[in-house]
Legacy VTK file of the C-alpha trace (Angstrom):
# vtk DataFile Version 3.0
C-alpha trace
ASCII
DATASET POLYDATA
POINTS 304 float
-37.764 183.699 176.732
-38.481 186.067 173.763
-37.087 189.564 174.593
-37.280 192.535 171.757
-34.741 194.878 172.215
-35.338 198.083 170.445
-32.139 199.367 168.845
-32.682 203.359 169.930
-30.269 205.206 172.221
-33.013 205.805 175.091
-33.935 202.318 175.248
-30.177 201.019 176.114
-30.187 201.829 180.010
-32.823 198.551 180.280
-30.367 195.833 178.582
-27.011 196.035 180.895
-27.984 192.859 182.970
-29.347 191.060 179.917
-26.327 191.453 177.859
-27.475 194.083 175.686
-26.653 197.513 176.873
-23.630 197.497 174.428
-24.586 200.098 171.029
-24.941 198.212 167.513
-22.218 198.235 166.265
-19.751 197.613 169.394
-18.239 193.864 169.912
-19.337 192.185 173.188
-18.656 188.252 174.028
-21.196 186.364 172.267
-23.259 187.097 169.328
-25.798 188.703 171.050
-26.665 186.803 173.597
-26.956 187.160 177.404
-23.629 187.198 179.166
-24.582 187.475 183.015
-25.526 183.966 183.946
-28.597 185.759 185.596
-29.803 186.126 182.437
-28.954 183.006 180.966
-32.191 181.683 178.725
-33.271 185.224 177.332
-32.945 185.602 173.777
-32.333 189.167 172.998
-33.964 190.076 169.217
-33.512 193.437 167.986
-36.219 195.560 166.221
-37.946 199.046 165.663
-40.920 199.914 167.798
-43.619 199.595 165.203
-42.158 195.400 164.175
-42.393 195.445 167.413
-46.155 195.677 168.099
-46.852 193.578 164.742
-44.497 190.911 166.605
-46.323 190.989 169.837
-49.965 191.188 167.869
-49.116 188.245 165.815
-47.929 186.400 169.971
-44.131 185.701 169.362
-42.586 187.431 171.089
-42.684 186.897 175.452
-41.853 190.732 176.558
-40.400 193.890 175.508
-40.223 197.772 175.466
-43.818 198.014 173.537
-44.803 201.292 172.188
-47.607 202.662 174.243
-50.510 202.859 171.346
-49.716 198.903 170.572
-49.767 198.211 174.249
-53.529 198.944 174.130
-53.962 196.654 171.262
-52.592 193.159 173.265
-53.251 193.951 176.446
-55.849 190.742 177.154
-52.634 188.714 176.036
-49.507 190.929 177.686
-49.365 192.329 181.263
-47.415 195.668 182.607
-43.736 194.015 183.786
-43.269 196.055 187.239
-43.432 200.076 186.268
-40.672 199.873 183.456
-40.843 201.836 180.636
-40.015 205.050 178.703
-41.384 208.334 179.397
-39.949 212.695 179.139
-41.577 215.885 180.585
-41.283 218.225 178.152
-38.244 217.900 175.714
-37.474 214.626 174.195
-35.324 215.397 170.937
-35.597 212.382 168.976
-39.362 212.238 168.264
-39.267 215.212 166.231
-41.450 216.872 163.069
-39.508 218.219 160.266
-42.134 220.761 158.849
-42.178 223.543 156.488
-44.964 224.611 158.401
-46.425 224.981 162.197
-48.421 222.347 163.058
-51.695 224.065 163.302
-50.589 224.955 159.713
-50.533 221.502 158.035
-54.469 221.299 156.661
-53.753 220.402 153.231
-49.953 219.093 153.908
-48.490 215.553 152.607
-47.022 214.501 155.881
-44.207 211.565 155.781
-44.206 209.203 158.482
-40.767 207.069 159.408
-41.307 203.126 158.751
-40.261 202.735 162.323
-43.135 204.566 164.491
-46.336 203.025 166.129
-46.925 205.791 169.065
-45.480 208.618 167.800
-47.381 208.871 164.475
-50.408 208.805 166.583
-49.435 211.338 169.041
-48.809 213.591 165.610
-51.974 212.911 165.060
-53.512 213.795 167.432
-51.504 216.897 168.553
-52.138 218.348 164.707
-56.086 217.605 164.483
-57.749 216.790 167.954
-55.522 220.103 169.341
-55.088 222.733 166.801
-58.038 221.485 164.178
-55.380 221.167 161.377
-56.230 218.132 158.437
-53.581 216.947 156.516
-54.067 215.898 153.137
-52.473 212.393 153.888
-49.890 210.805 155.946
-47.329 208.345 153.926
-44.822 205.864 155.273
-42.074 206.479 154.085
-42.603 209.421 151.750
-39.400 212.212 152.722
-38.655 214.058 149.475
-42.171 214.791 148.265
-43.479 215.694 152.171
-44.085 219.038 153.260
-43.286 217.868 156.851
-41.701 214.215 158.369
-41.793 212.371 161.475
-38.899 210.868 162.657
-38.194 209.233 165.844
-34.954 207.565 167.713
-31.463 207.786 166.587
-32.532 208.872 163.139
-33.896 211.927 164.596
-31.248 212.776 167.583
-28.621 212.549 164.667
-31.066 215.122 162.216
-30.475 218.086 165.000
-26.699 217.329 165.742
-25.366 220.039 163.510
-28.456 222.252 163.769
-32.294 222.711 162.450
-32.615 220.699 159.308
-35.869 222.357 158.619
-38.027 225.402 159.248
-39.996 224.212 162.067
-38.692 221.404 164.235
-41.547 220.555 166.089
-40.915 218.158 169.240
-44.180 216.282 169.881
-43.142 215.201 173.936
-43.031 219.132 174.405
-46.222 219.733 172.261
-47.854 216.928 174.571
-46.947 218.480 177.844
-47.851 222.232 176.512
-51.244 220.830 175.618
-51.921 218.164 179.004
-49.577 219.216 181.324
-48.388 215.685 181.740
-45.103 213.663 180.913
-45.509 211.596 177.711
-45.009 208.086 177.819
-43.450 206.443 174.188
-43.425 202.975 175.657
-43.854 200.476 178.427
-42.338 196.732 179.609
-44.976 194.030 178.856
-44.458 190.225 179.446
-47.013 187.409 178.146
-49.332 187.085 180.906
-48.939 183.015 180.425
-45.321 183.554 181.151
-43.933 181.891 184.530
-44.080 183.953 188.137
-40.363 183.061 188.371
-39.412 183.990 184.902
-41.641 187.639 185.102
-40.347 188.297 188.637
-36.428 187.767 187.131
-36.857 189.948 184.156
-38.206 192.282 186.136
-35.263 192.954 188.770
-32.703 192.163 185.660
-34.288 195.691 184.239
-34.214 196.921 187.735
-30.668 196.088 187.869
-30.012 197.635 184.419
-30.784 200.941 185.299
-28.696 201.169 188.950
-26.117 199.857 187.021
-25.255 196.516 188.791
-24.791 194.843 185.381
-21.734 192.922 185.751
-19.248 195.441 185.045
-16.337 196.430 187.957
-16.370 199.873 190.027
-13.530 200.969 188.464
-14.844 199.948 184.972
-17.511 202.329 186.259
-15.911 204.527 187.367
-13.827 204.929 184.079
-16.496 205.469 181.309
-17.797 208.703 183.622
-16.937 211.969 181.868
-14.369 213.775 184.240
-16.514 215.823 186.839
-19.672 214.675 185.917
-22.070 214.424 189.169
-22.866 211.091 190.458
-27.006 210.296 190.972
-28.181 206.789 191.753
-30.886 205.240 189.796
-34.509 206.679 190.881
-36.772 206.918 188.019
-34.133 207.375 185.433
-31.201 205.704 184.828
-27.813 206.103 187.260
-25.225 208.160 185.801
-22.737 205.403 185.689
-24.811 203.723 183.337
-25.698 207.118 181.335
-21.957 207.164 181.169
-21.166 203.818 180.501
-23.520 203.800 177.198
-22.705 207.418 175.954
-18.972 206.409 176.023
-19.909 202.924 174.069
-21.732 205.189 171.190
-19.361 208.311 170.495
-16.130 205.960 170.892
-17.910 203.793 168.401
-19.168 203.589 164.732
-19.825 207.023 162.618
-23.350 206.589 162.930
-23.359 206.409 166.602
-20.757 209.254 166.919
-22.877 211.340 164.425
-25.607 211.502 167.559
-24.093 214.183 169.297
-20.955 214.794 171.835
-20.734 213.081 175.401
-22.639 215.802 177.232
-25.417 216.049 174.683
-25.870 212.573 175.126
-25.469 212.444 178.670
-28.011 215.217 178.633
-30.564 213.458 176.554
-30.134 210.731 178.606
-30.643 212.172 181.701
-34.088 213.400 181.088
-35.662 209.595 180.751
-38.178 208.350 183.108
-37.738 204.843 183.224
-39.496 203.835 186.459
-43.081 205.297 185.637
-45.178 207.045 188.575
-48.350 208.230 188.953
-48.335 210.950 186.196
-47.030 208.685 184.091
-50.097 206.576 184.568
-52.194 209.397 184.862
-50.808 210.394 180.557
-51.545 206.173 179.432
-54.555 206.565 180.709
-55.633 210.162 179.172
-53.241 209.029 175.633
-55.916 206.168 175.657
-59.205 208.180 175.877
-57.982 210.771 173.283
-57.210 207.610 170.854
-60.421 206.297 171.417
-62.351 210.037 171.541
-60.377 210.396 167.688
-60.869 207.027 166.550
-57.207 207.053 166.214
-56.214 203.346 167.317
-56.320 202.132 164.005
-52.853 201.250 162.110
-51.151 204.172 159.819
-52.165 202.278 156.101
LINES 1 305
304 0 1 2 3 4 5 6 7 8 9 10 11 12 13 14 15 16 17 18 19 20 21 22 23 24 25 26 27 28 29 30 31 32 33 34 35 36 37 38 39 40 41 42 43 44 45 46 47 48 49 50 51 52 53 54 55 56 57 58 59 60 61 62 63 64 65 66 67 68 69 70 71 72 73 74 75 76 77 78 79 80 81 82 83 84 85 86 87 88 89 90 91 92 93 94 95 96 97 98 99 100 101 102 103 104 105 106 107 108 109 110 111 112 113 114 115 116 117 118 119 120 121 122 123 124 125 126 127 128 129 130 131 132 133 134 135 136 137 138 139 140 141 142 143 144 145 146 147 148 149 150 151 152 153 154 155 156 157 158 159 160 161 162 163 164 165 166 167 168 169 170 171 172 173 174 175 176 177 178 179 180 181 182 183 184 185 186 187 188 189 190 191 192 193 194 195 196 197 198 199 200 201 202 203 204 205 206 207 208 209 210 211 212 213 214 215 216 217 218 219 220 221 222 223 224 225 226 227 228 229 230 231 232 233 234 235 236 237 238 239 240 241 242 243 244 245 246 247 248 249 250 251 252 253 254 255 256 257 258 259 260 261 262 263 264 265 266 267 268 269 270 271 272 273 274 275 276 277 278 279 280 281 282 283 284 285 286 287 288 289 290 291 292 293 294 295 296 297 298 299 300 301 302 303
């Protein structure tokens, strides 16, 4: 089986029972592949959100961590795996608009759009028109230097805040959301090929499950050991368990520069922390109302 792994920070609690939850750039057994005979046969393949939804539009790929927006696009050929996925109240810090300008502000603006988003650019989209009436001039993929505001999303944009606001306005969209619905936003959800075998679905689906409790082959006291010293102890609910939370923040700012350039181990902990990755009814309740305002906007299309 097919899995994408996205590469982000918030997406690692899901991969500890595939073989995955290490960060790029840290050495694991392998090259990549599962280590927990559990999840022997699943081919982990790493990519950004947006290859992500051309990947499961063009069928090859079997599941993943889809954004949200591309979700609607292939759901006759992909089903909801169990209620995995990735969703904040309020605050997320790493989808994030660098602006010279409010939002309600940017009629007129050249607005640059990371390579890497599929959701997210939507959400801008319609948090800047639908909400506060504002029309940009044009949004460009890839266009930084010449933009009077950028969206950036995952690592790229936890790292842009580490040593403080690298522009004006720093506008975080999962907090605009919930100021303008009230609900949680929801960046992405698990999906599986609905063709895919009962048995194979119904294994991926308690391997993610064990992912986030943090039974992922790892010993108590290796646990245990990668908690920062007096940090509270919560088992898995809807977010990830704080032995896991622990387990991955120590993997990134013990690793490469670009990991370590996220933050310290309590900012990441702390970012961490406020993930829903078991989605409940408000959760459901924001796909649902996400998908009415794309369709209301005519706003499923693909960012040209």
């Amino acid at each position: 089986m097919r899995v994408a792994k996205i590469p982000y920070l918030n997406s690692q609690p899901f991969y500890g029972a595939l073989g995955g939850h290490r960060a790029p750039g840290s050495r694991a057994p392998g090259t990549g592949a599962a280590r927990d005979s559990d999840a022997a046969g699943l081919d982990l393949v790493e990519m950004p959100p947006a290859e992500l939804g051309r990947l499961a539009r063009a069928g090859r790929i079997d599941a993943g961590l889809i954004p949200t927006a591309d979700w609607f696009a292939v759901s006759k050929e992909y089903e909801r795996l169990g209620p995995f996925g990735i969703a904040v109240s309020r605050r997320v810090e790493s989808v994030l608009l660098l602006s010279e300008r409010p939002l309600a502000a940017l009629t007129g603006a050249r607005i640059g759009v990371t390579e890497e988003t599929s959701t997210s650019y939507r959400l801008l989209r319609l948090l800047a028109e639908a909400r506060d009436g504002a029309r940009p001039a044009a949004y460009v993929r890839g266009a930084r230097a010449s933009a009077d505001a950028y969206l950036v999303i995952g690592d790229e944009a936890l790292a842009s805040t580490a040593a403080g606001p690298p522009a004006p306005f720093v506008i975080d969209l999962a907090e605009e959301w919930h100021a303008w619905q009230r609900l949680p936003f929801v960046f992405a959800v698990w999906v599986v090929r609905r063709g895919a075998p009962a048995a194979e679905k119904e294994r991926l689906a308690a391997l993610l499950d064990r992912s986030l409790s943090g039974a992922a082959g790892e010993t108590a006291g290796e646990v245990a050991g990668a908690a920062p010293s007096g940090a509270p102890r919560r088992a898995a609910a809807h977010g990830a368990s704080d032995d896991v939370i622990a387990r991955i923040v120590e993997e990134y700012v013990s690793g490469p520069p670009a990991r370590r350039a996220l933050g310290s181990t309590e900012r990441l902990c702390r970012y961490l922390a406020r993930f829903t990755y078991r989605l409940g009814p408000a959760e459901e309740s924001t796909i649902a109302r996400f998908r009415d305002l794309l369709e209301e906007n005519r706003l499923a299309s693909d960012l040209r």
